[in-house]
N, C-alpha and C positions, 0 to 999 in steps of 0.2 A: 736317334730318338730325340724327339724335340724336350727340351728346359722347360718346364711352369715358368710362368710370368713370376711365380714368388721365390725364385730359386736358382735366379742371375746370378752372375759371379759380377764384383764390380767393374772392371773391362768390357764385359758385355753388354751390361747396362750403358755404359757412355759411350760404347758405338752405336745402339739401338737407337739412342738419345741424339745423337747427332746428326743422325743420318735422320734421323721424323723431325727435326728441330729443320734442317736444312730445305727439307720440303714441304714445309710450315710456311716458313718463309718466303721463299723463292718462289712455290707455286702456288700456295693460296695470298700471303700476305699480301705481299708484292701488287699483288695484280687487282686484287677484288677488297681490299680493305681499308675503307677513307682516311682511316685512322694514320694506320702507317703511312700511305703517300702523304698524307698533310704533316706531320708531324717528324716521326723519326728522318723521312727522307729528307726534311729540315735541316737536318742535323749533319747532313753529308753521308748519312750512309746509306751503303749499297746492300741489296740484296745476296748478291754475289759473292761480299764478302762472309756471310753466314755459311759456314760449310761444315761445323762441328759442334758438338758440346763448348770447346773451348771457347769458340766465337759469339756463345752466346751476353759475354761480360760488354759486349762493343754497343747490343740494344741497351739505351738508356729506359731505367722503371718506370711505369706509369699506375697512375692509381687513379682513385676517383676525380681528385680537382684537377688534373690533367686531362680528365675525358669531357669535364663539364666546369671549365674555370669560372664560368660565369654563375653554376648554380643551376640551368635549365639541363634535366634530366633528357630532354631531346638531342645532348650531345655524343649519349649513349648509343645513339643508330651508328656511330663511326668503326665503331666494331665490329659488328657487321660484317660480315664476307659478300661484296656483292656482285657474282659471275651472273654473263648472262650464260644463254644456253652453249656458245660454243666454249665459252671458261668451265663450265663443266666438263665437257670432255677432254680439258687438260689436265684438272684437279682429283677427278673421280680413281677411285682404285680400281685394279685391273677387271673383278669381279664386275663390279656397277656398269664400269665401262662396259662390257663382253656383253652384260646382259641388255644391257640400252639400243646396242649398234644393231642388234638380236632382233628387237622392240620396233626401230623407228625403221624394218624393213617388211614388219608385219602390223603392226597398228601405233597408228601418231599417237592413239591416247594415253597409251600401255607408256610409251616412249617418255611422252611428257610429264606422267607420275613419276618415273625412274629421277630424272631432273629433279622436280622439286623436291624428291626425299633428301637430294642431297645439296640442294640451293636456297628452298623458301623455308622461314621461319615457320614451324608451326606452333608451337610454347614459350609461352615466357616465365619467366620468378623475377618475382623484385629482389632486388640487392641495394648493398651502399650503406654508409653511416648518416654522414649529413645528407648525404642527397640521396635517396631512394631513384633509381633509376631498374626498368626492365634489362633482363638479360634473356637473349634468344637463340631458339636451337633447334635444327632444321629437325626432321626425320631422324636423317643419319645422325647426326649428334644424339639422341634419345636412343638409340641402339648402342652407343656408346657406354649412356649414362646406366642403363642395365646392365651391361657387359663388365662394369665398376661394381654395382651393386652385387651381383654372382660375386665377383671375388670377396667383395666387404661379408658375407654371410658364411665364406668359407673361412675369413680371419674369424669371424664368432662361433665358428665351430660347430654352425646351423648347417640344415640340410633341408631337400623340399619337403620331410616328412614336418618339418616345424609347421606352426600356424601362428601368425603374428597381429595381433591385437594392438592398434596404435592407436593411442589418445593424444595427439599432438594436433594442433589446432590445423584446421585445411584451408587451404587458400595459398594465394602467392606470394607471399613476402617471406618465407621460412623453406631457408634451403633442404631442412630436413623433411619437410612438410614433402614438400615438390620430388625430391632425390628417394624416399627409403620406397615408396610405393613403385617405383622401376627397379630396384634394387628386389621386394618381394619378384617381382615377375621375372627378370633377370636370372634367380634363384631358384625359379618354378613353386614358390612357395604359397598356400593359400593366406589370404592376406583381407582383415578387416579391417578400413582406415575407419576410425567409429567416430574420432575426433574426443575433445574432454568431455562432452556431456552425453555421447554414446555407447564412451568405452563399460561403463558399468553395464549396461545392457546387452554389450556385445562377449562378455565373458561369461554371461549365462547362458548365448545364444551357441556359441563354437568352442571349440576343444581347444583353448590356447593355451602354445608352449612359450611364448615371446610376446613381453608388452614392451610399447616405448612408451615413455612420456619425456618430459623436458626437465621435469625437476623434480626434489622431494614435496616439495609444496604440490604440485599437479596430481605426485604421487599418492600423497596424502586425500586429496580432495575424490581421487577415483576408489580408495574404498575405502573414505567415507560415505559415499552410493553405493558402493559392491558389498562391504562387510568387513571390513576391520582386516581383512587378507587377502590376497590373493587365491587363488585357485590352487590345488600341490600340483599342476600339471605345468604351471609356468615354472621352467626352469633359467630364465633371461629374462634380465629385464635391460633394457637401452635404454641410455640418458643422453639425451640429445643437448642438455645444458651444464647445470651445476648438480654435481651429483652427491654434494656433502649430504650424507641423513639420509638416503636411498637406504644403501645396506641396513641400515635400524630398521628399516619399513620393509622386507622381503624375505623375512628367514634366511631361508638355504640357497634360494635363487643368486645365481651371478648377476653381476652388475655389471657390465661395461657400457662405456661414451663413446658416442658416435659425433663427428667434428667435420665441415668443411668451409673453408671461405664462403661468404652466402655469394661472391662473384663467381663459384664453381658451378660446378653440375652434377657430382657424384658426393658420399661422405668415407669418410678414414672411419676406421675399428679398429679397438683398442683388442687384442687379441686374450689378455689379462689387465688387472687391475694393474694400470700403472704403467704398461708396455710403451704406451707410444702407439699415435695414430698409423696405420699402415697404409704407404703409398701406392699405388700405380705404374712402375716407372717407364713402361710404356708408351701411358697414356698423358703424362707429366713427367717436369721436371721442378725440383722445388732447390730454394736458395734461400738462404739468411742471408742479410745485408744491415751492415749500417743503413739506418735513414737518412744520417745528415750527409754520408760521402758516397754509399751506394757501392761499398765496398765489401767482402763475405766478413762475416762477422760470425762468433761462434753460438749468441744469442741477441740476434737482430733481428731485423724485421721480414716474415717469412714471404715468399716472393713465387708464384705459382708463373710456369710457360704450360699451357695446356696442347695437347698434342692433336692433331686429326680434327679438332674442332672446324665444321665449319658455318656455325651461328655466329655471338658474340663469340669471337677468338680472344682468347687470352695469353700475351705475351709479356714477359717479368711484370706482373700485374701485385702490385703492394697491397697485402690484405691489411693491413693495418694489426696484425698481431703480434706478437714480439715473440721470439723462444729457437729454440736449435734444433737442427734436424740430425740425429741418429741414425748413423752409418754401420754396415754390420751384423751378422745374425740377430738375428734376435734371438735372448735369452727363454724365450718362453715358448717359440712355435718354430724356430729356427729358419723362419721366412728372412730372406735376405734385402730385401726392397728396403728403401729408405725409408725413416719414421720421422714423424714430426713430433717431437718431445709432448708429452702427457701434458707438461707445464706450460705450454705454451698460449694454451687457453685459459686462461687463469678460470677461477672461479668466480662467477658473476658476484661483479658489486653491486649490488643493489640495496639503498637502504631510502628508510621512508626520508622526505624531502617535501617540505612547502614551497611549492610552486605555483604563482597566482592566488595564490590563498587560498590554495586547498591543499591537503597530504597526499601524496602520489610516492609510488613507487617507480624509484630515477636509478637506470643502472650508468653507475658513472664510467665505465668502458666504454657505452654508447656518448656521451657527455666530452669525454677527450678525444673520441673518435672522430665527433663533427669535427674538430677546431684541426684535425690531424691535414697537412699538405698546406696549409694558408702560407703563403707566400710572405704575409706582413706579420706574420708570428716567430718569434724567436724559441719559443716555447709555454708552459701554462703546470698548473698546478690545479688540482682540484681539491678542497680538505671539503669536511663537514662544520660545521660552526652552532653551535647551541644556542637557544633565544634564551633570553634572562626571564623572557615572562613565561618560558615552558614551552612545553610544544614542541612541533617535530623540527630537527634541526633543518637548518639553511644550508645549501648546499651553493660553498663560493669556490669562483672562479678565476685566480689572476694568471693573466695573459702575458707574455711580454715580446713587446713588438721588435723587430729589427731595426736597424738604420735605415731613417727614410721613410717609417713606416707614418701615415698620415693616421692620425689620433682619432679621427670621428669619421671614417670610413674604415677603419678598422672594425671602432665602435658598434657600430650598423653592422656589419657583419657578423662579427661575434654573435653578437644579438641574434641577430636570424639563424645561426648554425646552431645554438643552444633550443631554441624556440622550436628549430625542426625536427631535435628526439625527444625535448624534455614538453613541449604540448606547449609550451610560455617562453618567455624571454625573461631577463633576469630582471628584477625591480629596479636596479641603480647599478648606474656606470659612475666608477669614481677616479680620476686620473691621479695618477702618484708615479712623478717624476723623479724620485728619488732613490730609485732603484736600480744600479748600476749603471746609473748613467742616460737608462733609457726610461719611458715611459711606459708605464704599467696600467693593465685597467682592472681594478679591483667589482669583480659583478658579482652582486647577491640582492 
């Protein structure tokens, strides 16, 4: 009798994991991804030598200023798997395979769709902090992202009899946006994406038992259109952000968050308040690390290998979030798969902030996140700062560069990495040499 994916023993899980880690590598990376030949193979390493879980410590992390040092999101194509047609029939699974060799003995066209489900990009979602770059995912990958999404709806305790009502903005820069409407289909569940300004009309239109939104503020804002409640027929509501002040706004209904790297393709479910996001391990493999040594650490920085991908592939790719993955049943649904601790997301900082001379809402997660990999950074602090003539406070930024680090190419940079989430650059660079030795740039 075959094991649920959610009911590995740990043994099983790191042979699974090594053995799709090893084929990751060796037969997609290797061969069709610009990335790893320019880069990792840099570095003296072989393919060859990836043969397990264990070997996976020897790929060094890569994250966003690694795929785009320069800042041009066109460095994002290197990810990319790019076979042609006879690299397909080395990478394709045995299924794809059987049914193509099937195909290209009875019609070329039938043949050459098989290929592209599993070679050409047809989707993208933005991702990234400072640099928004696309991320791309064939056919096959998208059968993936559903096949995620089933299982996140069975950590929710959902079934196709739900009906799910999302007010969460559409378009592509929001991985929840892009990820939870595969996840309905995935699930066989009837599924209204209404967005914010349609969700009120959509909960008078259908019988819904499941709303998402993104925050209490979103949550607020949908019924104040709908009526001051919800429906008694929602019994879930998904928070795809910060979920402080949900529960005060939903009676009896459940709350759980939904979380994924926005460099993902599927999202984690919190199975109860509090649980920890539930993994894939499958389909991924996930790591804490030091940032500064790249070393496992117990709450470091979380670190995604994504499995079978073959769009943008993801290998120990640094999400830039910090927190610990939990090993072990879980206490609440006794799913055994690895969890990524509740806390790891912290709760959006977001506070009002004059920027350019207006008041704007700045989340400063987004804010340390630009400045996260720069190379001429030693590190940075971010505080709030009060004007004496009133007003929304300033939000300052001091930096501190490494040895070597050149002061006004720094400067200029900072600048433009602030500029690219916060809509402005900072008013004044002020240099203070006085600071350990090094030189500091105080921006506000």
């Amino acid at each position: 009798m075959a094991v649920s994916w959610d009911r590995l023993s740990g043994p099983k899980i790191a042979r699974l994991q090594g053995t799709a880690l090893a084929e990751q590598v060796s037969g997609r990376l290797a061969r069709y991804q610009p990335y790893w030949r320019e880069t990792v193979r840099g570095t003296g390493l072989r393919a060859a030598e990836i043969k397990g879980l264990g070997d996976l410590a020897k790929i060094p992390p890569a994250g966003e200023r690694d795929l785009c040092p320069d800042g041009d999101p066109a460095g994002a194509a290197r990810l990319v798997l790019q076979p042609d047609e006879s690299g397909f029939a080395l990478h394709a699974d045995d299924r794809q395979f059987r049914r193509a060799l099937r195909q290209r003995l009875t019609s070329a066209a039938a043949y050459r769709r098989t290929v592209d489900e599993a070679t050409r990009p047809v989707t993208f979602h933005q991702a990234g902090l400072a640099i928004r770059f696309p991320v791309a995912s064939t056919r096959t990958d998208l059968d993936l992202v559903a096949r995620a999404g089933a299982r996140m709806w069975q950590v929710l305790g959902l079934s196709a009899a739900d009906v799910l009502v999302s007010a969460l903005p559409s378009g592509g820069n929001d991985l929840a946006a892009f990820a939870l409407p595969y996840a309905a289909i995935g699930a066989g569940a009837p599924a209204l994406h209404a967005g914010p300004r349609g969700a009120a009309e959509a909960l008078d239109t259908v019988p819904a038992t499941v709303v998402a939104v993104r925050s209490a503020a979103a949550l607020e804002a949908l019924l104040g259109a709908y009526g001051d409640r919800l429906p008694s027929a929602v019994t879930t509501v998904l928070v795809t952000g910060d979920d402080d002040g949900v529960a005060d706004l939903v009676g009896d209904a459940r709350v759980l968050r939904l979380w994924g790297p926005g460099e993902g393709r599927w999202l984690w479910a919190e199975c109860a308040p509090g649980s920890g996001f539930h993994s894939y391990p499958d389909l991924e493999i996930l790591e804490s690390l030091d940032p500064a040594t790249g070393q496992p650490a117990d709450a470091g920085e979380l670190t995604v290998t994504q499995l079978g991908i073959r769009g943008s592939a993801l290998v120990r790719w640094r999400t830039a979030a910090v927190g610990s993955i939990v090993t072990g049943a879980c206490p609440h649904c006794g799913r055994t798969v690895p969890r990524v601790a509740s806390d790891t997301v912290p709760a959006a900082l977001v506070t009002a902030a004059e920027v350019g001379g207006e008041t704007v809402a700045l989340d400063l997660r987004s804010l340390a996140g630009a400045l996260a990999g720069r190379a001429d950074l030693d590190g940075w602090t971010v505080t709030r700062q009060a004007q004496s003539s009133g007003g929304s406070p300033r939000v300052l930024v001091r930096v501190a560069l490494t040895d070597g680090a050149r002061v006004r190419d720094t400067a200029l940079g900072v600048y433009a990495d602030i500029e690219s989430v916060a809509g402005d650059g900072p008013t004044q660079v002020v240099v203070d040499p006085s600071v350990g030795g090094r030189a500091d740039l105080l921006l506000h």
